[in-house]
N, C-alpha and C positions, 0 to 999 in steps of 0.2 A: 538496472534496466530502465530506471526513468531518468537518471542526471546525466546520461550520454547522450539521448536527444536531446535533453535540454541545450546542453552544453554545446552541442553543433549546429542549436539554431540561435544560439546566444553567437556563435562564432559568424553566422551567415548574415543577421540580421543586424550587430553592430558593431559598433567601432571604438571600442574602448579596451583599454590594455589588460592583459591578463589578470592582474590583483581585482580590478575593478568586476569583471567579468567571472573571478573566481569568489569574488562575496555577493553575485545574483543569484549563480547557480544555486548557493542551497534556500534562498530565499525564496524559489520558483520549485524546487524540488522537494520540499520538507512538508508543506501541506499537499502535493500529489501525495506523497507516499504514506502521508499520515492516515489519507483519505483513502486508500486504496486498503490499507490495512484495515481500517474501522469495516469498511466495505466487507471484505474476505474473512474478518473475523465474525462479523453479526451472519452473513447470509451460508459461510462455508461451513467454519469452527463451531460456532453452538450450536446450529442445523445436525451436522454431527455429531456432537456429545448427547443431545437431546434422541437422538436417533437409538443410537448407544445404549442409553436409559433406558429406554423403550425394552431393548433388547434384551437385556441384561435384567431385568424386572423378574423378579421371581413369581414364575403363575400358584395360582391359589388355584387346587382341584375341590370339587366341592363333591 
């Protein structure tokens, strides 16, 4: 989902032959998606496990 746009503005934007053009892509692509996972994993994934917990907690009746 992210190295296709990249990769069509890398196409539109310059002028250099495919090898070249195929060793920017992951260079452009690899901290988006690194950053988008840190992202998804901090606010989505532990927000939910933590939620979970919660749930899951065994109540004490007094």
């Amino acid at each position: 989902m992210v190295m296709h746009p990249v990769i069509a503005y890398l196409i539109k934007t310059t002028d250099v032959s495919d090898p070249v053009r195929s060793a920017r892509s992951p260079v452009v692509t690899v901290p988006i998606v690194y950053g988008l996972a840190w992202v998804g994993y901090n606010l989505i994934e532990m927000s939910g496990q933590n939620l979970g917990r919660g749930l899951t907690k065994p109540h004490t009746s007094v």
